[in-house]
ROSE-266421 format. One record per atom (N, C-alpha, C, O): x, y, z. Coordinates in steps of 0.05 Angstrom, whole numbers, padded with zeros to 5 digits, always signed. Layout:
<pts>
XYZ;...
</pts>
This chain:
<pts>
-00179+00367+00377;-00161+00361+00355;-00178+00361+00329;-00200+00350+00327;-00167+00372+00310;-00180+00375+00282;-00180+00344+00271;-00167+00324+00278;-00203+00350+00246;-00204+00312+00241;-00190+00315+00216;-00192+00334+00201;-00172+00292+00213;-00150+00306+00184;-00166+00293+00166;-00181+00274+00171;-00162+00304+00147;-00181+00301+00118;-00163+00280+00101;-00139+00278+00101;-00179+00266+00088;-00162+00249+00072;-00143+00253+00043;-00161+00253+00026;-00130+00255+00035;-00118+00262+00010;-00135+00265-00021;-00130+00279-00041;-00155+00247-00015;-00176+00239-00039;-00196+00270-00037;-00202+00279-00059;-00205+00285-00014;-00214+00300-00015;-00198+00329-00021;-00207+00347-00035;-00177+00328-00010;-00158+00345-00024;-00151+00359-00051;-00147+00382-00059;-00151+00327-00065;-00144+00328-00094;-00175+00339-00105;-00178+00361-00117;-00191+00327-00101;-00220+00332-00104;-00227+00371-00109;-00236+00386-00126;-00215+00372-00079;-00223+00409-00082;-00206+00422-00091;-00210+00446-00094;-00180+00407-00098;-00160+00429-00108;-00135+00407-00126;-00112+00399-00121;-00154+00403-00150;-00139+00389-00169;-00117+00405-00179;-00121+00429-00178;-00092+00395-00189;-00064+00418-00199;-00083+00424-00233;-00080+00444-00246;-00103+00399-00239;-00106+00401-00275;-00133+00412-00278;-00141+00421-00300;-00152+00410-00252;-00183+00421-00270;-00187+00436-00241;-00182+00427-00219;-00197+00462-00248;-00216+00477-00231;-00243+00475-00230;-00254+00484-00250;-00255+00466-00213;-00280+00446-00210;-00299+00469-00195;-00291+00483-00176;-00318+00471-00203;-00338+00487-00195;-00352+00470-00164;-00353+00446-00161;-00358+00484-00149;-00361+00475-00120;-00387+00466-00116;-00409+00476-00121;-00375+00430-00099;-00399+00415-00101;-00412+00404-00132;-00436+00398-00133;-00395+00401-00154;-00399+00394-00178;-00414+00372-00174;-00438+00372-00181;-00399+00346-00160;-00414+00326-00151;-00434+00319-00137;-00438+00295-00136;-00448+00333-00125;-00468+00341-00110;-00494+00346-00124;-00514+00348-00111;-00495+00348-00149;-00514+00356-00163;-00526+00330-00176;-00512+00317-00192;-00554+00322-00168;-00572+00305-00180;-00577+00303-00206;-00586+00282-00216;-00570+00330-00223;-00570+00329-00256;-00545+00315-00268;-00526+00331-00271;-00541+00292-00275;-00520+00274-00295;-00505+00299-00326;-00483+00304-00337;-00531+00307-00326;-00532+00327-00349;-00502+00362-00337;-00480+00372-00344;-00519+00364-00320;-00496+00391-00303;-00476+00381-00299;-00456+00392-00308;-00472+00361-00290;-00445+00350-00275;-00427+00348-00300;-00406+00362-00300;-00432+00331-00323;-00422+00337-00358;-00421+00350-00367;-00406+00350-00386;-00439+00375-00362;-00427+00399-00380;-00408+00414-00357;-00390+00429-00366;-00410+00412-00332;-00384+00425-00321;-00358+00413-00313;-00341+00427-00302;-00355+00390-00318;-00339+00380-00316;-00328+00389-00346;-00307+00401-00346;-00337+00387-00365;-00336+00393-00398;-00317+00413-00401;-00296+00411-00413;-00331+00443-00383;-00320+00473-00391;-00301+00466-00361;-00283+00483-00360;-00299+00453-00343;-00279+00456-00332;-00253+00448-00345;-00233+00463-00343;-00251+00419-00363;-00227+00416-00375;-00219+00417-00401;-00204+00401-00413;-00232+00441-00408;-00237+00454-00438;-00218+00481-00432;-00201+00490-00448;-00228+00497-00397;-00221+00519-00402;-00188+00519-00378;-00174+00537-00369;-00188+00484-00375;-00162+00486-00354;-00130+00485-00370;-00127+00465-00383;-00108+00502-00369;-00086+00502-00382;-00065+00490-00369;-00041+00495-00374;-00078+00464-00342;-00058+00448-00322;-00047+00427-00338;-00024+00420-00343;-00079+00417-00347;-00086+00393-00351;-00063+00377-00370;-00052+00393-00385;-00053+00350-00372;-00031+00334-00377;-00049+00321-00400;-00036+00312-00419;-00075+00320-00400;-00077+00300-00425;-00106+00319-00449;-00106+00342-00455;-00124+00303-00457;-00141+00313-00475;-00169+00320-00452;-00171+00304-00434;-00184+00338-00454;-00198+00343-00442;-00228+00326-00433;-00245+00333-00417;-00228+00304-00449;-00244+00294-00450;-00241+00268-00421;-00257+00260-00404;-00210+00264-00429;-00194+00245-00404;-00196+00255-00384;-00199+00242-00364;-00193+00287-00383;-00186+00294-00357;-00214+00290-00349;-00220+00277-00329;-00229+00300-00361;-00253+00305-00347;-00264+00273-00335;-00271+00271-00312;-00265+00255-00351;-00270+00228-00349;-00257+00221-00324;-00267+00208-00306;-00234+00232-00323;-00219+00210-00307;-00219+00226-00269;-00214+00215-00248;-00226+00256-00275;-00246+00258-00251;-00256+00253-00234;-00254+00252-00209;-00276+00248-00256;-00301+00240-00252;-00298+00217-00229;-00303+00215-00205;-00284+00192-00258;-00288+00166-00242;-00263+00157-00213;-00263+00136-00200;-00244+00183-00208;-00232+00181-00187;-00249+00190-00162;-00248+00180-00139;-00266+00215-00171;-00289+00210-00153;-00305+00197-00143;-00306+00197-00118;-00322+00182-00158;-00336+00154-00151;-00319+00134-00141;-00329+00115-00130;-00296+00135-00145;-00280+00112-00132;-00273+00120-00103;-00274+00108-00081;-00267+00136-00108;-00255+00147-00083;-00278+00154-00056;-00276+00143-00034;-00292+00167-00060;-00321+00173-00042;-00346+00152-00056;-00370+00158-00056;-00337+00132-00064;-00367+00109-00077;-00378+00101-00051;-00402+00105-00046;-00360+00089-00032;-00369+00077-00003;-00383+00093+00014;-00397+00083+00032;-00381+00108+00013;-00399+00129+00023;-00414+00148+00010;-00422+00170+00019;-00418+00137-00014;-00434+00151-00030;-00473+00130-00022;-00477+00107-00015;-00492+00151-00028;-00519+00143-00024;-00518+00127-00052;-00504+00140-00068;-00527+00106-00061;-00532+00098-00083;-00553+00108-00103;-00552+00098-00126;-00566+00123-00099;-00577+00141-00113;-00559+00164-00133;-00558+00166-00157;-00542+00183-00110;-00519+00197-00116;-00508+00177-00138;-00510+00184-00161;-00497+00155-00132;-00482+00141-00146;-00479+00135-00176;-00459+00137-00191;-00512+00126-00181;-00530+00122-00196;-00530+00149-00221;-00534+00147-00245;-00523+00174-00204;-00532+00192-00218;-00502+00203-00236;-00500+00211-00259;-00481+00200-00211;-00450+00194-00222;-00452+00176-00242;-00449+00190-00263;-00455+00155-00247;-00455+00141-00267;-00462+00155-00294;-00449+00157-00315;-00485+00162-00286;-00499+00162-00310;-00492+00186-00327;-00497+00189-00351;-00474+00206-00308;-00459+00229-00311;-00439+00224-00331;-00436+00239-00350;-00421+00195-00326;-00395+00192-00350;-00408+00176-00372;-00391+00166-00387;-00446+00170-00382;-00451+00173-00406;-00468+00192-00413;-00484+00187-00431;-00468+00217-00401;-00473+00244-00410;-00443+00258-00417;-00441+00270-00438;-00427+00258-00406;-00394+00268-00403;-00388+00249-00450;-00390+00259-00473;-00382+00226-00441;-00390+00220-00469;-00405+00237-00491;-00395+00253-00507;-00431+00231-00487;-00441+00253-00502;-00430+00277-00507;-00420+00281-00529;-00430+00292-00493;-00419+00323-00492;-00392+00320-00514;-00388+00338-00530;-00376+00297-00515;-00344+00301-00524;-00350+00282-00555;-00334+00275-00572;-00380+00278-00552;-00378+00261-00579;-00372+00235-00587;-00368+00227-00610;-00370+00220-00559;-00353+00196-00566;-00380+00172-00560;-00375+00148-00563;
</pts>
């Protein structure tokens, strides 16, 4: 029997508002993860709010969603991703 996947990962790989480059989160650079999250909801025409939200809000549905099983390192580096994501939008 196949193992059913949870909905959080779903949304994750196939958001209706940002096309997310594969394994975005996966990347140890805070810096990459902000600028692609950046041109992902810069260049998405789904998206419901300002690009800066979408991307933010991502982000931090990610860490919420996979935090518990996230290595704290990873975590650490998520974090530090939504005050590079900041930067990038100027705020």
């Amino acid at each position: 029997m196949a193992e059913k996947r949870k909905w959080s990962a779903e949304v994750t790989e196939h958001s209706d508002a940002l096309d997310l480059r594969k394994d975005v989160f996966e990347s140890h650079d805070p810096r990459e993860i902000a600028k692609s999250l950046k041109h992902s909801a810069e260049t998405s025409h789904r998206r419901k709010s300002s690009p800066y939200r979408s991307a933010m809000s991502m982000l931090t549905f990610y860490i919420n969603r996979a935090g518990k099983n996230l290595p704290q390192s990873q975590k650490k580096v998520l974090e530090a991703a939504k005050d590079e994501l900041r930067h990038e939008f100027g705020r």
